[in-house]
C-alpha positions as CSV (number, residue, x, y, z in Angstrom):
1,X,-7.3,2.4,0.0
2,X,-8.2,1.1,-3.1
3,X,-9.3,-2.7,-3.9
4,X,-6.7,-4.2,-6.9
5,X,-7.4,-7.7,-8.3
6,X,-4.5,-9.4,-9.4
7,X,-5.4,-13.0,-11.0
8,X,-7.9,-14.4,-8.9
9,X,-6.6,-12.8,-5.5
10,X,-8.4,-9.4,-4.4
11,X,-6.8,-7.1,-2.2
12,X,-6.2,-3.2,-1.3
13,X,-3.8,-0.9,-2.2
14,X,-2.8,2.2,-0.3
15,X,-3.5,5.3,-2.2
16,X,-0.3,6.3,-1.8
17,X,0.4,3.6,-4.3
18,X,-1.7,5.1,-6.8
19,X,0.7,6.9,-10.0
20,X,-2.1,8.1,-12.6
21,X,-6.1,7.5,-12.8
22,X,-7.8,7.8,-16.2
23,X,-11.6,7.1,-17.3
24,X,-10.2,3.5,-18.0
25,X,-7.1,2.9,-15.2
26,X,-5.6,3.1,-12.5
27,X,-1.8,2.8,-12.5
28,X,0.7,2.1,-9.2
29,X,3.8,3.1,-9.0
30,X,4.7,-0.8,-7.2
31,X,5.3,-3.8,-9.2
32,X,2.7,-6.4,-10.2
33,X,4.6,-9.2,-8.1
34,X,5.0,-6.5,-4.8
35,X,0.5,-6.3,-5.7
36,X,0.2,-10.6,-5.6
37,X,2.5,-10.9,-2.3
38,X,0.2,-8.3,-0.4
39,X,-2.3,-9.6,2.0
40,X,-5.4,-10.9,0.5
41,X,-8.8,-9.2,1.5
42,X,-10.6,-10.8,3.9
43,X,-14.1,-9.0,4.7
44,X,-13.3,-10.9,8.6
45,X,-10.6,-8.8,9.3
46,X,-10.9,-5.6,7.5
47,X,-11.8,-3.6,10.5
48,X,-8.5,-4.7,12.0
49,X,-5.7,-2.5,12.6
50,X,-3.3,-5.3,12.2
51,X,-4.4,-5.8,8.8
52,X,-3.7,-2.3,7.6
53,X,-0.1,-2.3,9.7
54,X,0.9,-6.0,7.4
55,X,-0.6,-4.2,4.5
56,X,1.0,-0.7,4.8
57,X,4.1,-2.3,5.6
58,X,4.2,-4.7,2.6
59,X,4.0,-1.8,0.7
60,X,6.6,0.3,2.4
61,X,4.5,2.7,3.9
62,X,3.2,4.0,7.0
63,X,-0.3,3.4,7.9
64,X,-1.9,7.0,7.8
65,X,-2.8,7.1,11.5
66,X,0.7,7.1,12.2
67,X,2.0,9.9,13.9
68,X,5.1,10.8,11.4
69,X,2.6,9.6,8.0
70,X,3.7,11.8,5.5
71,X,1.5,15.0,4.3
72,X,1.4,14.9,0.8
73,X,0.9,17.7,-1.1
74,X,-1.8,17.1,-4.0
75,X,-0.9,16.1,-6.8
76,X,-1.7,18.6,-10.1
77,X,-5.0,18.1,-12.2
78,X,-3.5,17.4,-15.8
């Protein structure tokens, strides 16, 4: 996961989201509208699996302790 503000509203992004990190950015490979509908973070709930399941699947992903979550191969240091 990785914590995106967008505007004023914080919230996390799966890392399977993430496109390209430099020194300066971090890009995602999801539009900046699909970031501002996801579920704000909420310190109250973070340790709820609920909130990952509504986050992942905002995204289009599963959450990683699903039994079928993709093994992605790493990705090349350019």
């Amino acid at each position: 996961m990785a914590v995106c503000w967008v505007g004023k509203a914080t919230t996390f992004i799966p890392v399977e989201a993430i496109s390209r990190v430099t020194d300066a950015e971090v890009h995602v490979s999801v539009s900046r509208q699909k970031v501002s509908q996801a579920p704000v973070y909420d310190p109250d709930v973070v340790g709820d699996q609920s909130y990952y399941e509504t986050l992942y699947g905002c995204y289009g992903y599963l959450p990683f302790w699903n039994p079928t979550y993709p093994v992605v191969p790493p990705r090349p240091t350019p």
